[in-house]
C-alpha positions as CSV (number, residue, x, y, z in Angstrom):
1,X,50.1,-71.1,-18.9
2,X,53.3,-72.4,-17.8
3,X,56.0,-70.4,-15.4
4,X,59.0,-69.5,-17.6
5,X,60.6,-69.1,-14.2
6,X,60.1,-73.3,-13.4
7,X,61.8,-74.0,-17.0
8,X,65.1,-74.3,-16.3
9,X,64.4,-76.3,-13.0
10,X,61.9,-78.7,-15.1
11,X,65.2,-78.9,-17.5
12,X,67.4,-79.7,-14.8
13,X,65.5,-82.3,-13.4
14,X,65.0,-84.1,-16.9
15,X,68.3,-84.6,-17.0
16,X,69.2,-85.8,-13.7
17,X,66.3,-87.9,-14.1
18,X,68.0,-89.4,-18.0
19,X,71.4,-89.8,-16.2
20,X,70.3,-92.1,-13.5
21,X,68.2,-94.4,-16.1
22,X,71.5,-94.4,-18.0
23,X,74.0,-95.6,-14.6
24,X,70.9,-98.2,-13.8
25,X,70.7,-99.7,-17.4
26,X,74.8,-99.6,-17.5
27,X,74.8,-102.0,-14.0
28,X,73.2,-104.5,-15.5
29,X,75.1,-105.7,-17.9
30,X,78.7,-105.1,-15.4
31,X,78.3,-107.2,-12.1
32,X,80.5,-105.1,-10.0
33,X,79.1,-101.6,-9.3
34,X,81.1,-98.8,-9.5
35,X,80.6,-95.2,-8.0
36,X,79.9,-92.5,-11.3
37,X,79.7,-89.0,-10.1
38,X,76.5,-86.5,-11.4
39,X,77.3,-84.5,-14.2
40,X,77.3,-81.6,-12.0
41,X,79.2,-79.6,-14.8
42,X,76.9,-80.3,-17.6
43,X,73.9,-79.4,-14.7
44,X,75.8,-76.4,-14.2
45,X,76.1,-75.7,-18.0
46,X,72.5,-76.3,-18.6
47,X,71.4,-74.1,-15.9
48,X,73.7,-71.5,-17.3
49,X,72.6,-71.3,-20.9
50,X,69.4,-71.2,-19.7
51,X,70.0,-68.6,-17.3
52,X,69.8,-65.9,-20.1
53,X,65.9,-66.9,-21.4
54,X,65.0,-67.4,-17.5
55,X,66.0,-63.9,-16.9
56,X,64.1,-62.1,-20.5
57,X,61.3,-64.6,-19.2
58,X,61.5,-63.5,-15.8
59,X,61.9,-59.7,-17.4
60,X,58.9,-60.4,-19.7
61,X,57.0,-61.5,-16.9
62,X,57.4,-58.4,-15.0
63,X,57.0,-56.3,-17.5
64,X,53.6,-58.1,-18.4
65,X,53.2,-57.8,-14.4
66,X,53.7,-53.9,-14.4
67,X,51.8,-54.1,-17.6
68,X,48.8,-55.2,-15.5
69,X,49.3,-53.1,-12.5
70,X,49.4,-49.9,-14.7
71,X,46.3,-50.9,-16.8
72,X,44.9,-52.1,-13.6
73,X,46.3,-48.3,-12.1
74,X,44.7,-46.6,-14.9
75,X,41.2,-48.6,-14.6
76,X,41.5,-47.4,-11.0
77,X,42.1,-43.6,-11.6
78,X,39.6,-44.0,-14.6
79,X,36.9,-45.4,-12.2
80,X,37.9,-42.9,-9.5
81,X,37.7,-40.2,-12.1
82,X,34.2,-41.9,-13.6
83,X,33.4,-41.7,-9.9
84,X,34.5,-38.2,-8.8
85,X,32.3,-37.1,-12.4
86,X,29.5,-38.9,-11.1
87,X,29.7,-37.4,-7.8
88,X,30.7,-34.0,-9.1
89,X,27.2,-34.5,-11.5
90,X,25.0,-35.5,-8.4
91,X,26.2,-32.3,-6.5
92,X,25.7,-30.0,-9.6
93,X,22.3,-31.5,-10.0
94,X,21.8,-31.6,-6.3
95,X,22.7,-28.2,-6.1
96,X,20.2,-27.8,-9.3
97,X,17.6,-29.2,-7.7
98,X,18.2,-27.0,-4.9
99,X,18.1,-23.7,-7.6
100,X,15.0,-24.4,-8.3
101,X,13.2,-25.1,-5.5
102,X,14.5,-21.8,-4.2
103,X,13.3,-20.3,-7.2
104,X,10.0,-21.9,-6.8
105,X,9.8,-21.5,-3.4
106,X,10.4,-17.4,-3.8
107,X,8.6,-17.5,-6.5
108,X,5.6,-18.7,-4.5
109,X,6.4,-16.3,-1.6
110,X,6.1,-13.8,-4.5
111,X,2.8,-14.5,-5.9
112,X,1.3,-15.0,-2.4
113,X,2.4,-11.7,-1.6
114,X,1.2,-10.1,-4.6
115,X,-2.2,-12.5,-3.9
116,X,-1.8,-10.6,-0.2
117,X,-1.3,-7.3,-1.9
118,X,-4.0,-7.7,-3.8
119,X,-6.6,-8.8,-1.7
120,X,-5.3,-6.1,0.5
121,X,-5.9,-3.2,-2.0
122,X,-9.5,-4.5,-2.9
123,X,-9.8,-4.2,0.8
124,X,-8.8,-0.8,1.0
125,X,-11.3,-0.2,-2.1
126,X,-13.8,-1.7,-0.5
127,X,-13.4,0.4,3.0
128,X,-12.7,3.5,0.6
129,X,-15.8,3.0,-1.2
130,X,-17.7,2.0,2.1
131,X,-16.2,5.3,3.5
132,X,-17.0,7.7,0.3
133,X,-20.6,6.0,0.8
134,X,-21.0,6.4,4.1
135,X,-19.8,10.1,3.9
136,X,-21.8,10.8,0.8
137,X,-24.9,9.6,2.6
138,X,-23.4,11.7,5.8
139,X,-23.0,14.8,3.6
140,X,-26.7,14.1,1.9
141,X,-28.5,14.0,5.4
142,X,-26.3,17.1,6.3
143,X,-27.4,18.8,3.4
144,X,-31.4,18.0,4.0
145,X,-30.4,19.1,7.3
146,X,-29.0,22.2,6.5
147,X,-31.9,22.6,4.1
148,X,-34.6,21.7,6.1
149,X,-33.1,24.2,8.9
150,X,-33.0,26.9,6.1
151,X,-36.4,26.3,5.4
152,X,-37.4,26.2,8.2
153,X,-35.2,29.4,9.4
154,X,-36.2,30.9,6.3
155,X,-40.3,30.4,7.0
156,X,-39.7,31.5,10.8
157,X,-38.0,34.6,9.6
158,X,-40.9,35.1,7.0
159,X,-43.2,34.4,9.6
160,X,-41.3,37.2,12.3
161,X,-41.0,39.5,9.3
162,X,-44.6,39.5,8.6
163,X,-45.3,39.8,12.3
164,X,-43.0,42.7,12.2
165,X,-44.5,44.3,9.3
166,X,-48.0,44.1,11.1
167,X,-46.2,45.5,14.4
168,X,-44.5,48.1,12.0
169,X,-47.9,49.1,10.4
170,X,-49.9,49.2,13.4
171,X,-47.9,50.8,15.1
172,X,-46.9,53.5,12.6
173,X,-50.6,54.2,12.1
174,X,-50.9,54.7,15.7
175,X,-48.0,57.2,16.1
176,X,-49.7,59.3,12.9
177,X,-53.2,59.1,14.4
178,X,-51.5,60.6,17.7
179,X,-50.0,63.2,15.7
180,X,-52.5,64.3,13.9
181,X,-54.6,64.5,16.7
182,X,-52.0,67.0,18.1
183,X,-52.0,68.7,14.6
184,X,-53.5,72.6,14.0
185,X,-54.2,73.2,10.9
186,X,-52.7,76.4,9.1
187,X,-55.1,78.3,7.2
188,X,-52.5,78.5,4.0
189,X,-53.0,74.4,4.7
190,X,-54.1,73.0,0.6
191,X,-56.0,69.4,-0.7
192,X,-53.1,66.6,-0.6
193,X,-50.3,68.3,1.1
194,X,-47.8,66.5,2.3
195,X,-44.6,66.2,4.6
196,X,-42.1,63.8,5.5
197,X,-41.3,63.7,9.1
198,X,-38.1,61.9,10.4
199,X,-38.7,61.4,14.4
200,X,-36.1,59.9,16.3
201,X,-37.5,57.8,19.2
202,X,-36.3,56.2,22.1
203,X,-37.5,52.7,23.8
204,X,-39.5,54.4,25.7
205,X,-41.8,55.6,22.9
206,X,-40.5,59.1,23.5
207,X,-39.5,61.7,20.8
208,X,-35.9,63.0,21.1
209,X,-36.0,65.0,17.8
210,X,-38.0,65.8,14.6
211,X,-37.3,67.5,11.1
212,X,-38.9,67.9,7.6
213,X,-37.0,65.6,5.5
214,X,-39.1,66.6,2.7
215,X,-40.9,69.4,2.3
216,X,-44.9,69.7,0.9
217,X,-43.8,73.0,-0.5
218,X,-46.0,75.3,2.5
219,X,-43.8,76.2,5.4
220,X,-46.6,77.1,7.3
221,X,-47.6,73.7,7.0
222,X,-44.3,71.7,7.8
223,X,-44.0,73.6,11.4
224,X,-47.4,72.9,11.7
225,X,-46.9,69.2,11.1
226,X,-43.3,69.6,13.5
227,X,-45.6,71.1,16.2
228,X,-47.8,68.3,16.3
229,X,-45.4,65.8,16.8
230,X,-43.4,67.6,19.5
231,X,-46.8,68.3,21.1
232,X,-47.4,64.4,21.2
233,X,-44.3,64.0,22.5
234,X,-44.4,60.6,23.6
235,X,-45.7,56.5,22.1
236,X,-45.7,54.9,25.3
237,X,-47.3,51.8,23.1
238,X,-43.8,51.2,21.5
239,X,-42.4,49.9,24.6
240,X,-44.6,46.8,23.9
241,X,-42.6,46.4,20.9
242,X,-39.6,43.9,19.9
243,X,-36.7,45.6,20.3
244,X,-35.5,44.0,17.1
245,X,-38.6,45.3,15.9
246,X,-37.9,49.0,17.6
247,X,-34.5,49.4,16.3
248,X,-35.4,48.0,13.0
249,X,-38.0,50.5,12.3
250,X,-38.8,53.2,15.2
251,X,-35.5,54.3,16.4
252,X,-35.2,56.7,13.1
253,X,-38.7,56.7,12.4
254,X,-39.9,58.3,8.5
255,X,-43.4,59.2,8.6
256,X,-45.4,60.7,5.2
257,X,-47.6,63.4,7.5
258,X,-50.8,63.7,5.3
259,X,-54.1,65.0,7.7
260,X,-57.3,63.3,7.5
261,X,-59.0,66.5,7.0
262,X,-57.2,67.2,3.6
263,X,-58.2,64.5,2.5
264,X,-61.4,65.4,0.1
């Protein structure tokens, strides 16, 4: 495309360039040269008409300049602004990126904590359990143990209370064989009489006091039976005894007095 602005120069020229054809074909046909001045008024003139379309060229020009640099100004901002969205975009999806690999990465703290948790409870299960077994089988042997030592307490005290009974027996026989050997019979003395005697003893086998507790119905016969154990007065054999076995059964001593020789 052309310069509107070179035009009117181009015009000018044209006719600078037609004027000088026109003195060169005028000297030939005069011999004597002559001097012709340029049409510097017509020049003038044509330059001046032209002036006006120079300047709406020159105008149009500029205006199609501006036009360029403000489509060009607007394709910049439009790129910048293309540009700032894009980058705008990358952060937001940076930033959502980010999001979730926070949220995955707590979410992952979260289930191996609850895996911890629960690997840690089925722990404490299994030490419970082992611990509930372990006293279970604790309180199990304690138990045969406290059985066993029952039993066995039990069969030792069966044991001493049969020895005790025998000790008890024997000896009671003894202390009614001594009284009745210290026993005078009463003449008012009956078949199957009978008089129960409570003798308090000491340690020592001796007799510290004696009454009827129970009386065969002869009075004669219960003095008679008193007499005979105040005259015996003394079971030196029960010093041999226990004392659990003494206090148990000698220290308030019942005895059923019944002689041998009413006995028929």
């Amino acid at each position: 495309m052309v310069d509107r602005r070179l035009l009117p120069l181009g015009g000018s020229l044209a006719l600078h360039a037609l004027v000088a054809l026109a003195l060169l074909w005028q000297g030939g046909d005069r011999p004597e040269p002559r001097v012709v001045q340029p049409p510097a008024i017509q020049a003038r003139a044509v330059a001046m008409e032209q002036t006006a379309p120079a300047r709406q060229a020159k105008a149009a020009a500029e205006a199609q300049r501006r036009e360029q640099q403000r489509a060009a100004e607007q394709r910049r901002v439009a790129e910048q602004r293309r540009a700032e969205e894009q980058r705008r975009q990358q952060r937001a999806e940076e930033q959502r990126r980010a999001e979730e690999q926070r949220r995955q990465r707590e979410a992952e703290q979260r289930r191996r904590a609850e895996e911890e948790r629960r690997r840690e409870e089925q722990r404490r299960r299994a030490e419970e359990e082992r611990r509930q077994k372990e006293q279970a089988e604790q309180h199990l042997l304690e138990q045969r143990r406290l059985l066993s030592e029952q039993a066995a307490a039990e069969e030792q005290r069966q044991r001493h209370a049969e020895e005790d009974r025998a000790l008890t027996m024997s000896h009671a026989a003894l202390i009614e064989r001594a009284i009745i050997a210290h026993w005078s019979r009463p003449a008012s003395a009956r078949n199957d009489m009978q008089a129960e005697l409570l003798i308090q003893l000491v340690p020592t086998g001796e007799v510290v006091q004696v009454s009827v507790v129970r009386s065969s119905g002869n009075a004669a016969f219960d003095r008679a039976a008193e007499n005979a154990v105040r005259r015996a007065g003394r079971f030196p054999e029960l010093q041999q005894l226990p004392s659990r076995v003494f206090e148990q059964n000698f220290r308030r001593f019942r005895l059923v007095f019944r002689p041998e020789d009413l006995r028929r």
